[in-house]
C-alpha positions, 0 to 999 in steps of 0.5 A: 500500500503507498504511503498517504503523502505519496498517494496525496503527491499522485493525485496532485500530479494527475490533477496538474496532468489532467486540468488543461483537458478540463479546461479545453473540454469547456470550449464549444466549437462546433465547427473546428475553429480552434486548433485540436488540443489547443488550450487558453494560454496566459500570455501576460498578467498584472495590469489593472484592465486591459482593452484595444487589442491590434496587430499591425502587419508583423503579427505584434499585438498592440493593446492598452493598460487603460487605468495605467495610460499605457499602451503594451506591445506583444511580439509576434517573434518572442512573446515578449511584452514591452511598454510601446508608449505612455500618456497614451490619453488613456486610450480605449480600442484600437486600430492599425492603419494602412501606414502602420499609424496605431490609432487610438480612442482616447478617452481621457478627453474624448479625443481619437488620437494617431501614433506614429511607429515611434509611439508619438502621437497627433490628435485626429478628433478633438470635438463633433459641431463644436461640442466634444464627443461622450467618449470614443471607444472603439473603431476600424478602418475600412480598406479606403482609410475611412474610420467607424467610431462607436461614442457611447457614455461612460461616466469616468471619474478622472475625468475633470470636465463635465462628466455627463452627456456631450452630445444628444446621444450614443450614437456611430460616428464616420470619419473620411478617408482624408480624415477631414469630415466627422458624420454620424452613421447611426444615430439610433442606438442605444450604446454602440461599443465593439465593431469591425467590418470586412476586409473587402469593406462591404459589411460593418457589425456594431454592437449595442451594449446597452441593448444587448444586440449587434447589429449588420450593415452594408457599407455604401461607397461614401461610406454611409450604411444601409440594410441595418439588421439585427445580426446576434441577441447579445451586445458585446465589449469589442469584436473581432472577424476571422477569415470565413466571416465569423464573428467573435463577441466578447462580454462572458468569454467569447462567443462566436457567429457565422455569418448567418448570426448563428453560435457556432463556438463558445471559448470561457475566460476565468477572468470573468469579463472579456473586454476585447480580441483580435487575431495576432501572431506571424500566422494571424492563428493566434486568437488574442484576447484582454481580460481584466487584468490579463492577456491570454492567447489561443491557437485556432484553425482560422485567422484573421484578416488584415 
């Protein structure tokens, strides 16, 4: 008979052997997105909450510290994580742009900001018809340069100005290509927060977090939206597309649609809130996502799109 320690020492051992197997068995995927045996891997911890992830054209993921006013850099290469800038605005979502310009929803004074590859930043929006914005939050470019930004309120104790409503609601905003004329593009939501559209700059998805839906658009050549339609019953923190069209929502893990709004994969994080996620990595199969206070990785089978 084994001595009670050893028995003890064994179990634990199988525990340790047995526990990434629990963890991977809690991931619905229907459609074999995820790479066989892949677990969620910590990649970094010990921020206060993390938000915005992007990757630029290598693979590295840029995403933001926000209650610190930083901005973390991810290597694709090596894995390692450096502080890319500071004084960041305290930037929320983020962006890559054609030219590798790192743009930003800065929020401290509901501004949308622009770093260069250097970490220094220009502001692109500092008001809308003269009154500033609630608060930027999240954005993507189209493939001609054009930005979506979604405006919703959340009342920020740091911020010294009035922390009420700036403008008459949480509304979708357009900035043009030449980064010259801020419109609204949907005026009637409820507060807009994640967003991303296709690569071929046909389709735009919104959520609305305050009415926990999301919603579908097509995207005009002037870059106003028509066809607005309800895409998924749940509203969602950010957003992230991969290269057959599915979508992934954030909020209680991530959660994944097709293109026909139908749930086909569902990846818990134990962090409890999952503010955002993108594709990274050299390949782009590297699904990333922020959490609170950490940043966690996961193999798939798909990837995204530039």
């Amino acid at each position: 008979m084994k001595h009670p320690k050893k028995i003890a020492a064994c179990l634990s051992a199988a525990l340790v052997l047995f526990w990434p197997a629990l963890l991977s068995a809690q991931i619905t995927d229907t459609k074999s997105i995820v790479a066989k045996g892949a677990q969620v891997e910590l990649l970094g911890d010990g921020y206060s909450f993390t938000e915005g992830p992007a990757a630029d054209a290598e693979g590295n993921v840029y995403f933001t510290d926000q209650p610190n006013d930083k901005i973390i850099r991810w290597s694709a290469g090596t894995g390692d994580l450096s502080t890319f800038a500071e004084k960041t605005g305290r930037s929320n979502g983020l962006y890559i742009d054609k030219a590798g310009n790192l743009i930003a929803a800065a929020d401290q004074d509901n501004q949308l900001w622009s770093f260069d590859k250097s970490g220094n930043h220009t502001v692109l929006i500092k008001d809308y018809e003269g009154k500033l914005l609630n608060g930027p939050n999240d954005l993507w470019i189209a493939p001609d340069g054009g930005m979506y930004i979604t405006d919703p309120l959340y009342k920020r104790d740091y911020w010294t100005r009035n922390p009420e409503m700036q403008q008459d609601g949480q509304h979708l905003y357009y900035l043009s290509p030449d980064r010259q004329r801020l419109t609204r593009a949907d005026e009637e939501l409820t507060q807009p927060n994640g967003i991303v559209g296709t690569s071929d700059g046909k389709k735009l998805y919104v959520a609305d977090i305050g009415a926990s839906k999301t919603y579908v658009y097509d995207i005009r050549k002037d870059g106003s939206l028509a066809n607005k339609t309800l895409f998924a019953p749940m509203g969602s923190d950010g957003m992230t597309i991969d290269n057959r069209g599915n979508i992934y929502l954030t909020g209680k893990g991530v959660t994944v649609f097709n293109k026909k709004g139908e749930q086909i994969a569902h990846i818990p994080i134990d962090e409890g809130w999952t503010a955002n996620v993108t594709f990274g990595g050299k390949d782009r199969k590297t699904l990333f996502i922020t959490a609170m206070d950490s940043v966690y990785g996961l193999k798939m089978n798909v990837k995204g799109v530039k």
